[in-house]
OpenMM code with the backbone's topology and positions (N, CA, C; nanometers):
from openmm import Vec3, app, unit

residues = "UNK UNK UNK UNK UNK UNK UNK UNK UNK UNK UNK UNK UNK UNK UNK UNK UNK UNK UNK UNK UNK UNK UNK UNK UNK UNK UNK UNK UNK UNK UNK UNK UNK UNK UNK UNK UNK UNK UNK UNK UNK UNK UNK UNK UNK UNK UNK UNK UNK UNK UNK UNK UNK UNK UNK UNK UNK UNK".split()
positions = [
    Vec3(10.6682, 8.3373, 9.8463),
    Vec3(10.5862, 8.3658, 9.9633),
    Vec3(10.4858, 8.4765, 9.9311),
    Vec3(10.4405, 8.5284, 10.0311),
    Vec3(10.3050, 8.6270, 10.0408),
    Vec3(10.4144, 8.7623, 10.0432),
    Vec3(10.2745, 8.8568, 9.9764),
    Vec3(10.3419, 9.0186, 9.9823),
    Vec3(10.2441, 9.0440, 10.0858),
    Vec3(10.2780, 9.1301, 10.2046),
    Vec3(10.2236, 9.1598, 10.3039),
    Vec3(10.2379, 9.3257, 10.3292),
    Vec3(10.1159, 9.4329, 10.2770),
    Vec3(10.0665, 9.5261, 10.3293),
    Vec3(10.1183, 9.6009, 10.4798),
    Vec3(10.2082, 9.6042, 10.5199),
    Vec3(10.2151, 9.6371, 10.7033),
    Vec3(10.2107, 9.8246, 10.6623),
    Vec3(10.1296, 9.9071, 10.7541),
    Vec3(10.0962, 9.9940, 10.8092),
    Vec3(10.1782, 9.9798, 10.9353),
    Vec3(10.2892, 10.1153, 10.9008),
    Vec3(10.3793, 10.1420, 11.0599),
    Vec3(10.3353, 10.2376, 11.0953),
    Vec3(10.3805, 10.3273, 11.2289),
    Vec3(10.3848, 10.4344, 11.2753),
    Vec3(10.5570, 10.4588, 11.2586),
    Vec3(10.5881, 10.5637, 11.2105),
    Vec3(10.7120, 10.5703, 11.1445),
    Vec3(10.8261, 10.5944, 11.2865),
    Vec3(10.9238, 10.5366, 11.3480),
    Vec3(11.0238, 10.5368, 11.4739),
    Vec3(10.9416, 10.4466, 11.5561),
    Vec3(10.8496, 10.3761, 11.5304),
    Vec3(10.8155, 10.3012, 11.6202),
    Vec3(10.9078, 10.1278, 11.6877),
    Vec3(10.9287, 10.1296, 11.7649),
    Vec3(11.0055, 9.9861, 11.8192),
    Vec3(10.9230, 9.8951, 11.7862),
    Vec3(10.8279, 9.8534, 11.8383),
    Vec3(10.7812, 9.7455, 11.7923),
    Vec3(10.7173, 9.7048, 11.6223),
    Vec3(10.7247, 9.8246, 11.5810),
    Vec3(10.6841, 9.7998, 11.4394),
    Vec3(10.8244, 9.7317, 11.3834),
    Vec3(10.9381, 9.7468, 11.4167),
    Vec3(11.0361, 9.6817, 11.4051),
    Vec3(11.0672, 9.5147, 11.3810),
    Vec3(11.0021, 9.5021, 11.5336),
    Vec3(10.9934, 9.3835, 11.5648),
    Vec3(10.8437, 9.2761, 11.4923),
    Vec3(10.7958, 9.3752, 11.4552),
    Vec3(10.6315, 9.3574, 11.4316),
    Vec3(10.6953, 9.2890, 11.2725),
    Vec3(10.7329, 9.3479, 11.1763),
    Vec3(10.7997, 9.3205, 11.0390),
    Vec3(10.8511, 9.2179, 11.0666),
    Vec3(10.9905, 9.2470, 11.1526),
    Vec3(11.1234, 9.1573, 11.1282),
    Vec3(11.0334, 8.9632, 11.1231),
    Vec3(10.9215, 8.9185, 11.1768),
    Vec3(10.9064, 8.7966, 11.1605),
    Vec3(10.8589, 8.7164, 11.0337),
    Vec3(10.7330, 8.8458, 10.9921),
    Vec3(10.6752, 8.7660, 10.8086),
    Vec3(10.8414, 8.8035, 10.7649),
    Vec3(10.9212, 8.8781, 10.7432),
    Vec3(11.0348, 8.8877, 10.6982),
    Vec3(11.1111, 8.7853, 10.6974),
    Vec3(11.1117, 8.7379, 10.8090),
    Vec3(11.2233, 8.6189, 10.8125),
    Vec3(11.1564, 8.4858, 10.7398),
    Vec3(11.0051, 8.4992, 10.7744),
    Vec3(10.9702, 8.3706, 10.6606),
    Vec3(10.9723, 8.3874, 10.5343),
    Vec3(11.0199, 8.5183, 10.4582),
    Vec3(11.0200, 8.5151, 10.3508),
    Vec3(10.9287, 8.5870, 10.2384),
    Vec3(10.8217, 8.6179, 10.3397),
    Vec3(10.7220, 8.7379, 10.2756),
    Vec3(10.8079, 8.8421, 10.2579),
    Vec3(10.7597, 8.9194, 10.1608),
    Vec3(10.7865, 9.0206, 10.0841),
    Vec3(10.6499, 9.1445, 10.1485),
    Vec3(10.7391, 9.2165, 10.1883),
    Vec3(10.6577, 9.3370, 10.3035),
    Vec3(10.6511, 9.5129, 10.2088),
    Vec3(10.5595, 9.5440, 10.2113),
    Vec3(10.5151, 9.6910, 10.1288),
    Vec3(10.5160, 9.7270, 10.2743),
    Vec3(10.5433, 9.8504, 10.3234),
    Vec3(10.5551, 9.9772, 10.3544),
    Vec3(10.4767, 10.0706, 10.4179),
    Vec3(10.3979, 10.1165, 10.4859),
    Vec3(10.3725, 10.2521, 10.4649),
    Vec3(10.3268, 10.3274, 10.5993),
    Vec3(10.3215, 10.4413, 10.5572),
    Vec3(10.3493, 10.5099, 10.6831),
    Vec3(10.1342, 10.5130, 10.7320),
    Vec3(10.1289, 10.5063, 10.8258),
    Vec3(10.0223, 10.4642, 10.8837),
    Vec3(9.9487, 10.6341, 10.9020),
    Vec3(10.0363, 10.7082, 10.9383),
    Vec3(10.0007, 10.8784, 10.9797),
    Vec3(9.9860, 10.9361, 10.8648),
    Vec3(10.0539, 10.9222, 10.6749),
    Vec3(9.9974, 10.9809, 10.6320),
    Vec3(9.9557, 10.9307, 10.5367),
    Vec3(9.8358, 10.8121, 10.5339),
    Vec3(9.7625, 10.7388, 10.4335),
    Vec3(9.6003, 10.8534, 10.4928),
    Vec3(9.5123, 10.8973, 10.3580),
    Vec3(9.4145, 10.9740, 10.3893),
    Vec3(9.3191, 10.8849, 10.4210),
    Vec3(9.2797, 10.8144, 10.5254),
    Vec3(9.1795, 10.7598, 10.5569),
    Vec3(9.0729, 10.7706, 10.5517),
    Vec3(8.9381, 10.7086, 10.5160),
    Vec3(8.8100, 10.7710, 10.5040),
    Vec3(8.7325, 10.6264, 10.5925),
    Vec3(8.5894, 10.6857, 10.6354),
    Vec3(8.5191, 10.5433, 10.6725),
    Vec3(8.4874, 10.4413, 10.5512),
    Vec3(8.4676, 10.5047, 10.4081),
    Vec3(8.5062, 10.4552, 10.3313),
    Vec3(8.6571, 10.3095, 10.2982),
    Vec3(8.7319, 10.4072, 10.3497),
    Vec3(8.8445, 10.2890, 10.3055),
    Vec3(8.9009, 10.1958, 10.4507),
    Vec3(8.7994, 10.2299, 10.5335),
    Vec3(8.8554, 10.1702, 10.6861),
    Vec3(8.7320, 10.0277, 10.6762),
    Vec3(8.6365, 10.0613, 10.6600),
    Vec3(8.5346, 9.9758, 10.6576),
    Vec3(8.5739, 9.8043, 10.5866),
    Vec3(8.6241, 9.7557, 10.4996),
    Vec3(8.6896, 9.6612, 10.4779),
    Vec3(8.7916, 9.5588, 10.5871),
    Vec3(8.8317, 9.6635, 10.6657),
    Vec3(8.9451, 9.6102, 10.7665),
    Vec3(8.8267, 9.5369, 10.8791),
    Vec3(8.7776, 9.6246, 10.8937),
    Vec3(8.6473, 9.5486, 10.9947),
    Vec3(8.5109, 9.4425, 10.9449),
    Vec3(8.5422, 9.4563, 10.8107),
    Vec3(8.4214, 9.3495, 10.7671),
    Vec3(8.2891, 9.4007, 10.8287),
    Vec3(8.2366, 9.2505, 10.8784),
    Vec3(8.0879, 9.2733, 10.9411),
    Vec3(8.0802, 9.2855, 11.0994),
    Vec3(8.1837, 9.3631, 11.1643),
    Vec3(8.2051, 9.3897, 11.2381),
    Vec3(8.0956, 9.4905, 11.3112),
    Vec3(8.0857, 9.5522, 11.4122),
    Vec3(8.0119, 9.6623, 11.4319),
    Vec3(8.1417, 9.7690, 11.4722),
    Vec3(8.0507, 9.9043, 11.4212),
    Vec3(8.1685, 9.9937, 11.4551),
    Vec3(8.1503, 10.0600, 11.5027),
    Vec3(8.1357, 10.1359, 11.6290),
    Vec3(8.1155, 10.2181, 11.7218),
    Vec3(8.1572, 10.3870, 11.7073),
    Vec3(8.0855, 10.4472, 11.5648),
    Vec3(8.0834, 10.5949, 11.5778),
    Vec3(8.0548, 10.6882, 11.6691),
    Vec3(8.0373, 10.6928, 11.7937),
    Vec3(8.0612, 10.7301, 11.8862),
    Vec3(8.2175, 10.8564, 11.9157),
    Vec3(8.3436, 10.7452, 11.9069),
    Vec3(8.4304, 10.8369, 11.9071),
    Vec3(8.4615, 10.9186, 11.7744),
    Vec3(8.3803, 10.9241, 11.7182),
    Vec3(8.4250, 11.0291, 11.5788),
    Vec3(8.4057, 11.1271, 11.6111),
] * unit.nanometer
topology = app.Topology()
chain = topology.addChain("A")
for resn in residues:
    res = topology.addResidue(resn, chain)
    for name in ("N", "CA", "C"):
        topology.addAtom(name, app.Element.getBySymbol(name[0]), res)
């Protein structure tokens, strides 16, 4: 199966539930804690593609 990237918030419930399903099909799940990956607009920009992004709240 697929290795799947998931970004948690670490004690979160539904991140729980959020995993437990690619899991059960058999993907193979990496980890990581969502609060302390150093984010930049740099490395966020990919997730949104050609999206528009509203710098505003920065």
């Amino acid at each position: 199966m697929s290795s799947v990237l998931f970004y948690e918030k670490p004690g979160c419930l539904s991140n729980v539930r959020q995993k437990a399903l690619p899991a059960s099909l058999g993907h193979r799940l990496t980890v990581r804690d969502l609060l302390a990956e150093p984010w930049t607009a740099e490395r966020l920009r990919p997730f949104f593609a050609d999206l528009p992004v509203d710098g505003a709240a920065a």
